[in-house]
N, C-alpha and C positions, 0 to 999 in steps of 0.2 A: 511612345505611350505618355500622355500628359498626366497631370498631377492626379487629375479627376478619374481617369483610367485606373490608376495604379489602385485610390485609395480603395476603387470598387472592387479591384480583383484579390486584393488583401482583405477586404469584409467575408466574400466569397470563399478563399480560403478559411479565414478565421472560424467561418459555419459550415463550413464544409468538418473540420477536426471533429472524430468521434466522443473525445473526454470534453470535460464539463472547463472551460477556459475562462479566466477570468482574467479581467485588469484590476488590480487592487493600490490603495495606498497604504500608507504604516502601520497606519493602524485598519488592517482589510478591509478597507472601507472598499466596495465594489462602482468601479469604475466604468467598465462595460463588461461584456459578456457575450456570450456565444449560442449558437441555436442548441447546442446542446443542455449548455445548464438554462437556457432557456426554458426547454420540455421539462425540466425536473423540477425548477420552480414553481412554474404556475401561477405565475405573478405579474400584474402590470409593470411593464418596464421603470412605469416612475416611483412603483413603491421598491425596487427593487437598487435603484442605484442608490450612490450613499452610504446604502446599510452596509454593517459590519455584514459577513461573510455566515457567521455563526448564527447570525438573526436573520439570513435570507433563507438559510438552508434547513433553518427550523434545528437547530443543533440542542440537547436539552440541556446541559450547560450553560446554555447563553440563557437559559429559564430561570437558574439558580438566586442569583443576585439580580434589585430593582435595575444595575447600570449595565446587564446585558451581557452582550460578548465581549473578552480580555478582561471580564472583571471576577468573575468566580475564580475558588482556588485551584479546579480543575486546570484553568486557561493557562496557568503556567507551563503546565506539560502538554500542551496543546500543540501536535504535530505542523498542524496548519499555519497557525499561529508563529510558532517560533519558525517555520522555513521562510515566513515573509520576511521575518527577523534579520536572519541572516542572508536572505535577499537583498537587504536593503544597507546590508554590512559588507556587500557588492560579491557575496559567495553566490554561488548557483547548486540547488539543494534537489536532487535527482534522484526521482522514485523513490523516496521514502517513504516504508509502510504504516498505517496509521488504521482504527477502525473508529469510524463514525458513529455517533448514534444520536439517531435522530426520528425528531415526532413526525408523526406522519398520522392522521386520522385518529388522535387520542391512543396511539400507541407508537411503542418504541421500535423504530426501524437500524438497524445494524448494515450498516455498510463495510467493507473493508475496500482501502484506496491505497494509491499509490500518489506520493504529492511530491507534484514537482515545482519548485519558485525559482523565476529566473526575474534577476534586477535589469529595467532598461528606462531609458530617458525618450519623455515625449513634450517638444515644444518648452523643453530647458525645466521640466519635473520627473523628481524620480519619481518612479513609479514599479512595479512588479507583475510578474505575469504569473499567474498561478493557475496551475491543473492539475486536475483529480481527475484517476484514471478509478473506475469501477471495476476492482478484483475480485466482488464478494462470488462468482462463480467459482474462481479458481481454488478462493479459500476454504468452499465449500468442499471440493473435492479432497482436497489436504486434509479435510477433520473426517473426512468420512471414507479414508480407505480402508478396506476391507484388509486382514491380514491373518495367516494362519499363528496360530499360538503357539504350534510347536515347530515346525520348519521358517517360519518367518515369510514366507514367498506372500506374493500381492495376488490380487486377483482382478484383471482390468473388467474393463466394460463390456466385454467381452466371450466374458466365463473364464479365462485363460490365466492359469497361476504360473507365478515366474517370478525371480530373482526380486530381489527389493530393486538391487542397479540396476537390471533391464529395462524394470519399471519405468522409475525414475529417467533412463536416457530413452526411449522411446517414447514418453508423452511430456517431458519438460527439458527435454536434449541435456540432462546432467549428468556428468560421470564423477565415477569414488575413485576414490584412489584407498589405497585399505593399508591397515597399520593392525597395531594389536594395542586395546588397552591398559593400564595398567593391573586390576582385578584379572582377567582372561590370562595375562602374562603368568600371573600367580597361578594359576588353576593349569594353565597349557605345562608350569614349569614342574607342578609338583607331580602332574601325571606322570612326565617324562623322569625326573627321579624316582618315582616309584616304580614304575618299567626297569630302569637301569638297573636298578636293586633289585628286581624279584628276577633278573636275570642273572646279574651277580650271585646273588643265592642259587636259583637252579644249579649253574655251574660249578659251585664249590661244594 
């Protein structure tokens, strides 16, 4: 496979990838990109490279202050932001959870992502790879589980009520491990004296 080969089947791949991939610099300035965050943008490819990350994706933070993205005081605590950071501090910064919010047709659009920055060198510049994986499905279901108030059981998709853990390892494969907390210890420990005692007493 010659050089020309390669770079095509690395394009191919790289839009083949279902999350939104970007090449960025230090300051996320966007480098290239992928057919994914392609569809989300919307945008000619030449207004698109260059910009900070925050002003392609229409981020409303980057709205805040005239000098854009990284410059409001949100951008400090800016997920995206600081994993290029430390990208470029040669760490590799893996699914970290973040929620977007962004404009979208003169309203506020709410994303929840998973952001991942990985530092790599191309033709002797660093540079960073940065993907945002769209979780706002999953998040959804996580604020909107149904629960009983007084048994605590879930109620899946289903109709079907069941264990909180069942739940949870049959549609996210997680298992508990169970302890007792401190308050419950209190309340588990006076019951059981108070038992001991009113046995004590009967029997005397």
């Amino acid at each position: 496979m010659d050089e020309g080969e390669k770079t095509d089947i690395l394009r191919v791949v790289f839009d083949a990838l279902p999350s939104l991939v970007f090449v960025v610099d230090q300051d996320v300035r966007i480098q290239e990109y992928n057919a994914a965050a392609s569809d989300l943008l919307m945008a000619k490819r030449a207004t698109v490279l260059k910009q900070r990350a925050g002003e392609i994706l229409h981020c409303v933070h980057s709205r805040a202050v005239p000098d854009g993205c990284g410059e409001a005081p949100f951008c400090k605590n800016c997920i995206i932001r600081n994993s290029v950071k430390e990208a470029f501090q040669g760490n590799r910064v893996v699914r970290r959870r973040t929620r977007l919010e962004l404009m979208r047709d003169g309203n506020t659009l709410e994303i929840y992502a998973l952001i991942t920055a990985s530092p790599f060198s191309f033709q002797d510049r660093p540079l960073a790879l940065l993907v945002i994986e769209d979780i706002s499905e999953i998040a959804e279901l996580y604020r909107m589980i149904p629960i009983c108030s007084i048994c605590k059981k879930i109620r899946d998709e289903k109709e079907s009520w069941m264990r909180v853990e069942t739940y949870f390892k049959n549609n996210w494969g997680v298992d508990f491990s169970h302890g007792i907390c401190p308050d419950c210890y209190k309340i588990e420990k006076g019951k059981l004296e108070s038992y001991i005692k009113t046995e004590q007493d009967t029997s005397s």
